[in-house]
C-alpha positions as CSV (number, residue, x, y, z in Angstrom):
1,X,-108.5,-259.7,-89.9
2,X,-111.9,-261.3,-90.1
3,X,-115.8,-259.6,-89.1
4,X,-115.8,-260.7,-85.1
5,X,-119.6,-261.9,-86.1
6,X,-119.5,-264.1,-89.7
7,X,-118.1,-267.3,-88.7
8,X,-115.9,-267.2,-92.1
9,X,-113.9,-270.3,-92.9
10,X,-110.4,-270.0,-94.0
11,X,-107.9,-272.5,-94.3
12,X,-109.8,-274.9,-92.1
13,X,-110.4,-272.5,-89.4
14,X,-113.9,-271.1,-88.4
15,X,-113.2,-267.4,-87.4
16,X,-115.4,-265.3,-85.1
17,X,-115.9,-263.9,-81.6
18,X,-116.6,-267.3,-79.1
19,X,-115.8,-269.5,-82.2
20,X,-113.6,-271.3,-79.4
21,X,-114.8,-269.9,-76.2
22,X,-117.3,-271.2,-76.3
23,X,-120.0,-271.2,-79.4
24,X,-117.8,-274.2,-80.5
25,X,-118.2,-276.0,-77.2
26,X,-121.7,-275.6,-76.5
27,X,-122.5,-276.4,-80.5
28,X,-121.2,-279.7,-80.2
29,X,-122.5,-280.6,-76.7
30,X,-126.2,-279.7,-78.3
31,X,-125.6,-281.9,-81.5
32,X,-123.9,-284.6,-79.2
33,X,-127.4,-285.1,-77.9
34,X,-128.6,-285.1,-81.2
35,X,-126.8,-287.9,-82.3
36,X,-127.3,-289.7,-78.8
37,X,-131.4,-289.1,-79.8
38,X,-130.9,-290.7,-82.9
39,X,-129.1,-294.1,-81.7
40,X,-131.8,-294.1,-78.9
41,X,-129.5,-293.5,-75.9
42,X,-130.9,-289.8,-75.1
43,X,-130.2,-290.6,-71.8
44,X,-126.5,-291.6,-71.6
45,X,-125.8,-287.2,-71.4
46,X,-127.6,-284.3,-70.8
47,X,-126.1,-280.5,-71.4
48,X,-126.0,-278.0,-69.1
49,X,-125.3,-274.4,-69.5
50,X,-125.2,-271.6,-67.1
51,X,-124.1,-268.0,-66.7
52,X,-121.4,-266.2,-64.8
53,X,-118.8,-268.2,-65.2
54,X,-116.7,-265.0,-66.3
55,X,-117.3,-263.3,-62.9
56,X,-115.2,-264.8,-61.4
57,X,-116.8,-268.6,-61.3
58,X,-118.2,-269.1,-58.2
59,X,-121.8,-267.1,-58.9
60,X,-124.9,-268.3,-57.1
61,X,-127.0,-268.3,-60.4
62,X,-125.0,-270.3,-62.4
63,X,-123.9,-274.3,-61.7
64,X,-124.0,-273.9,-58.3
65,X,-127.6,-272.9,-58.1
66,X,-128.4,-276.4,-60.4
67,X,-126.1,-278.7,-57.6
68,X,-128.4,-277.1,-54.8
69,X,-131.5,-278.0,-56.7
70,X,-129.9,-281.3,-57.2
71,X,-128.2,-281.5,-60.2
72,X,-126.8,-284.8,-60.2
73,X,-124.1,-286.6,-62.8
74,X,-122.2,-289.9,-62.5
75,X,-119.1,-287.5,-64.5
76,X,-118.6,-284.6,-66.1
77,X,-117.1,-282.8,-69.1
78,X,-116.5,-279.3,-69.4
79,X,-116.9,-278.9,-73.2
80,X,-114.3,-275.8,-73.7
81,X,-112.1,-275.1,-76.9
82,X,-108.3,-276.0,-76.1
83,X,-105.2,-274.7,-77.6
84,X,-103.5,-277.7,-78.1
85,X,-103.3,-281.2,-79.2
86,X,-105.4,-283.8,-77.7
87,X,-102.6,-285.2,-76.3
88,X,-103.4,-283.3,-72.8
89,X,-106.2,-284.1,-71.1
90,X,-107.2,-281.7,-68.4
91,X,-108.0,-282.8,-64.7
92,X,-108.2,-279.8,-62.6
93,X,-107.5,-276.1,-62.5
94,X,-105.5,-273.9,-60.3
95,X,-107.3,-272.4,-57.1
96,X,-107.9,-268.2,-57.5
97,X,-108.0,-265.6,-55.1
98,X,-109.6,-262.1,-56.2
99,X,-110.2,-259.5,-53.4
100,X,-110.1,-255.6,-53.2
101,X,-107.5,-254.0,-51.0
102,X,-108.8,-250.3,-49.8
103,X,-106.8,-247.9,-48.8
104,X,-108.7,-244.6,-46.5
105,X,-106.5,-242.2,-45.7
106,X,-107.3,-238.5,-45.2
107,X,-108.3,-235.7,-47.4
108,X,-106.9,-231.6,-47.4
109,X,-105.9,-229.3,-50.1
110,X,-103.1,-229.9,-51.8
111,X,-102.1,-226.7,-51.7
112,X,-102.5,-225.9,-48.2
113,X,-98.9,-225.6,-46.1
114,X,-100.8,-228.1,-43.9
115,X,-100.4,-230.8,-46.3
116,X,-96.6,-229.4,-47.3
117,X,-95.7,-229.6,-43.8
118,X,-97.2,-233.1,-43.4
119,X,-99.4,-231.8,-40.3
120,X,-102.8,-232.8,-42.1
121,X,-103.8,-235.0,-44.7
122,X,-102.9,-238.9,-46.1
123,X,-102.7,-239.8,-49.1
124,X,-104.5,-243.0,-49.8
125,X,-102.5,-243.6,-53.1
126,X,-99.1,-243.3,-50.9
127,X,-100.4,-246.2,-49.1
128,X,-101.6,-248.4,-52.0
129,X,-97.9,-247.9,-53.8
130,X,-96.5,-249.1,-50.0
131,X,-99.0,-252.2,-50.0
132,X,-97.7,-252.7,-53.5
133,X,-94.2,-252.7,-52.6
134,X,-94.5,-254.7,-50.1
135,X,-96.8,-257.6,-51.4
136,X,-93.7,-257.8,-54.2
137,X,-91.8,-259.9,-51.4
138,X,-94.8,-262.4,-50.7
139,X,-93.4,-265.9,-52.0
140,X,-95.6,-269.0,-51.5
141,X,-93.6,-272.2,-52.3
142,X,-95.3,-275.4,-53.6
143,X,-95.8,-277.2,-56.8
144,X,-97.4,-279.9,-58.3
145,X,-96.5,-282.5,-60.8
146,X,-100.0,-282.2,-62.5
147,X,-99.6,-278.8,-62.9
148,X,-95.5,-278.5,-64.6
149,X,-94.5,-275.1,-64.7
150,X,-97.3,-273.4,-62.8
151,X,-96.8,-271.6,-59.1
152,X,-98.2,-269.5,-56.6
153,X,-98.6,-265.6,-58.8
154,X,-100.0,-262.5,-57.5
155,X,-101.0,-259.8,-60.0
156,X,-102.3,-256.4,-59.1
157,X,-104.9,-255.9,-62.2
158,X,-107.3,-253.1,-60.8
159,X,-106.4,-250.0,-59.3
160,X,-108.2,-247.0,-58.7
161,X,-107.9,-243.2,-56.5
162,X,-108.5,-240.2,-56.5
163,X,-111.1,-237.4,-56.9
164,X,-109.6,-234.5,-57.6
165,X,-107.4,-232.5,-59.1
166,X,-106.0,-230.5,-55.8
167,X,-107.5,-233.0,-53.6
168,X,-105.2,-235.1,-51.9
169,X,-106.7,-238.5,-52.0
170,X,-108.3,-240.0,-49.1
171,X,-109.7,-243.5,-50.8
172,X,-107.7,-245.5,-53.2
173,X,-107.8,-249.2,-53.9
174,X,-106.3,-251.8,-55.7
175,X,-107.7,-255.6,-57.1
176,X,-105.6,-258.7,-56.8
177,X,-105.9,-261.6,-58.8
178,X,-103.9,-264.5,-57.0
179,X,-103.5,-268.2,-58.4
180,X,-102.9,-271.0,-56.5
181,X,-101.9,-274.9,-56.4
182,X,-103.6,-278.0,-54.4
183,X,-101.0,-277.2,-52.0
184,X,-101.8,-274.0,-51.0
185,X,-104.3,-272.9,-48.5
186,X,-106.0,-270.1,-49.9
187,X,-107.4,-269.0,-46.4
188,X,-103.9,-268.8,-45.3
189,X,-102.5,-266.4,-48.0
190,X,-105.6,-264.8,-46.8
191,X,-104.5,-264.0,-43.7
192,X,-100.8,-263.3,-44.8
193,X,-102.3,-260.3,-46.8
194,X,-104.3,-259.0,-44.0
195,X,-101.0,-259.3,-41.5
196,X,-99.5,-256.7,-44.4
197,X,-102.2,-254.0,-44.6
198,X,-101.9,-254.2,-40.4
199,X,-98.2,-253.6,-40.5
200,X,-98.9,-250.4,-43.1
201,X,-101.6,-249.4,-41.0
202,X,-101.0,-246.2,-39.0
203,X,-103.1,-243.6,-37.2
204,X,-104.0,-241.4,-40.3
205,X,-104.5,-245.0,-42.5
206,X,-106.1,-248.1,-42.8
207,X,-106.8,-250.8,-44.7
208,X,-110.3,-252.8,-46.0
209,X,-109.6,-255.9,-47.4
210,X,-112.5,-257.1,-49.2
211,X,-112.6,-260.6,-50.4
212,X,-114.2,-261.2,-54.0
213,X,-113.7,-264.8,-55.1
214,X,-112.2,-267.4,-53.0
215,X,-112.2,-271.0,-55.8
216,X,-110.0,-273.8,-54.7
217,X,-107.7,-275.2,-57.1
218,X,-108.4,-278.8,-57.6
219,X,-108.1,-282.1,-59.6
220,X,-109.7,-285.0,-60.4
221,X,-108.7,-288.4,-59.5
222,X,-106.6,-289.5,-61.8
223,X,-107.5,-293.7,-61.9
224,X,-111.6,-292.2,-62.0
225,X,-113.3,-293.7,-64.9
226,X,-114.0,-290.8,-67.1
227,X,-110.0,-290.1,-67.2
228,X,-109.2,-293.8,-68.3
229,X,-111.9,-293.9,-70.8
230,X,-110.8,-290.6,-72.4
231,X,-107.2,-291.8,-72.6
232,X,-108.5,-295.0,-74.2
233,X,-110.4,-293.2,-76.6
234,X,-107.9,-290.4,-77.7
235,X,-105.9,-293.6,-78.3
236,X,-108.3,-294.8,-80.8
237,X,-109.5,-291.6,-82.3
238,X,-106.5,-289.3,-82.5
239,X,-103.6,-292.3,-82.0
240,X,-102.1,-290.4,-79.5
241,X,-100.6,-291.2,-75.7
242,X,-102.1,-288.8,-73.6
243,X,-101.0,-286.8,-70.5
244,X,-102.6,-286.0,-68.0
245,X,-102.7,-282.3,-66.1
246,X,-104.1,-279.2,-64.8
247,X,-105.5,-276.4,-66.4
248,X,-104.1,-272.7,-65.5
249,X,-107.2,-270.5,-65.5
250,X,-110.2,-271.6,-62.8
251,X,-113.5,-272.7,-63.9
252,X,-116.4,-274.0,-62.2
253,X,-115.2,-277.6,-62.3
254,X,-114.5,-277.3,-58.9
255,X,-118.0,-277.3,-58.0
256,X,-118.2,-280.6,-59.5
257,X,-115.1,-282.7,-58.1
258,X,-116.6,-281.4,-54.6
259,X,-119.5,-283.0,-54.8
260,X,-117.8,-286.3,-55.8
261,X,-118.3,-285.9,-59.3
262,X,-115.2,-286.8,-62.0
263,X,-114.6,-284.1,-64.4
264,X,-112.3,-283.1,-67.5
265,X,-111.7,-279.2,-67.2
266,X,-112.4,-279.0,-71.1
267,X,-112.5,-280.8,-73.8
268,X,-113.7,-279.2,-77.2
269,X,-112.7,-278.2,-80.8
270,X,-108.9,-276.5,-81.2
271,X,-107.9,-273.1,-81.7
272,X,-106.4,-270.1,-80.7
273,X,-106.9,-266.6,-79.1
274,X,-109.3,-267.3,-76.5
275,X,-111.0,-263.3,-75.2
276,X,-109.3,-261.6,-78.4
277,X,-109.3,-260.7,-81.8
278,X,-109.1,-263.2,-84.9
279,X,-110.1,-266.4,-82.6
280,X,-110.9,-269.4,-84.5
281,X,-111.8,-273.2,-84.0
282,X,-109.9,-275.5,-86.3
283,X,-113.1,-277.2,-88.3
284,X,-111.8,-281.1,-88.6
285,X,-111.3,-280.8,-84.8
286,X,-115.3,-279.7,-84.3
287,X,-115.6,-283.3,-85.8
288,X,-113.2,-285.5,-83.7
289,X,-114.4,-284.0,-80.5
290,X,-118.0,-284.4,-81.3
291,X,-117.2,-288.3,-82.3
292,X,-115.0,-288.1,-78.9
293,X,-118.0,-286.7,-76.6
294,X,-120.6,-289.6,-78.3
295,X,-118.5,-292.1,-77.9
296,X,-117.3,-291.2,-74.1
297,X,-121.4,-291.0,-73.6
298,X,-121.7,-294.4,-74.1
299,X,-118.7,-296.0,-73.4
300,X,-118.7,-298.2,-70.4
């Protein structure tokens, strides 16, 4: 309903493509410093921003490539939009799990009484819809009290086969995306996956399990100082209670709490439709968390 690339205010909200994720975030981190500048106390922040964080959040040119150069911080504050009150304060994400499952079969005609008769050919796709069928019954138990709601999920998003009409396929594959809690061991549900694609295997099939992102969930400690002084001040800015918890989708953040270094998982202006049309950040909040970043800066 609004041009994805005018910023057009309506009804205090600021509509356009990354208005929330994450022009709004990164704007008020740069004029943060400004105002730091200003009061003399330039050195109390500095901003960092890096790509890839899309790809899956674990790429070698982004925040990890600043830590290994020695990037260091006392805390940190991702400066994302968020799609609810101030009231939650994020400490950690869930853990994710992205990796190609291949499928190599064997290819023949399709319209050969070979491949009627079963005594050439497999069909790669057959053994995808198998590996489908049977990663439905994969259960992981586990939960967190920082993360209410949230558990172990497995979604196929990816798949892909074939290539050709009368060919019967002898490559097909499939993508999971897989999101975890502290409590799980992502190497482990590693290895259950692989003990499925052996049990499908047979002597016309196999299975390539290729393993794209591998994040641990993760979450700050709770009694750290950044997390008390942000509760203090959402008590004097926004005169709420806040809770604490964790955030569903992963970001680099874990980067940070593993080298010993506090973080909130996001903390920027409000809004809605993150990655879609009509998304907006709700203007009055673009000032209270740029008054909420300044003051955290300096707060002691």
């Amino acid at each position: 309903h609004h041009p994805p690339f005018s910023a057009m205010i309506e009804n205090n909200k600021l509509y356009g493509r990354g208005a929330l994720d994450c022009k709004g975030g990164v704007a008020i981190s740069i004029y943060t410093l400004k105002i730091l500048s200003d009061m003399g106390k330039l050195d109390a922040a500095k901003f960092v921003g890096v790509a890839d964080e899309e790809s899956g959040a674990d790429s070698k040119l982004g925040l990890m490539y600043l830590l290994e150069k020695g990037l260091r911080a006392k805390e940190a504050i991702y400066t994302y939009g968020e799609d609810e009150k101030y009231s939650s304060l994020t400490i950690g994400h869930r853990g994710l799990i992205r990796l190609w499952v291949r499928c190599l079969g064997e290819s023949v005609h399709s319209g050969t009484k070979e491949w009627q008769d079963r005594e050439k050919g497999e069909n790669a796709i057959d053994g995808i819809n198998e590996l489908l069928n049977e990663i439905k019954t994969l259960t992981i138990p586990g939960e967190n009290k920082y993360f209410p709601g949230y558990r172990f999920v497995l979604t196929p998003t990816l798949i892909e086969g074939g290539r050709g009409e009368s060919i019967v396929p002898d490559e097909a594959k499939v993508l999971f995306d897989i999101r975890t809690l502290p409590e799980h061991n992502n190497d482990e549900i590693i290895k259950k996956i692989l003990e499925i694609t052996r049990k499908l295997s047979t002597k016309r099939r196999t299975f390539k399990v290729d393993i794209k992102n591998n994040i641990p969930a993760v979450l700050t400690d709770p009694e750290s100082g950044i997390i008390k002084k942000a509760i203090h001040l959402n008590k004097n800015i926004f005169k709420i209670d806040s809770k604490i918890s964790g955030s569903g989708p992963a970001n680099e953040g874990y980067m940070l709490i593993k080298r010993g270094i506090p973080t909130i998982m996001g903390y920027g202006p409000l809004g809605k439709n993150f990655h879609a049309s009509n998304e907006y950040a709700d203007t009055p909040s673009i000032e209270q968390s740029l008054r909420f970043l300044t003051e955290i800066s300096v707060l002691r």
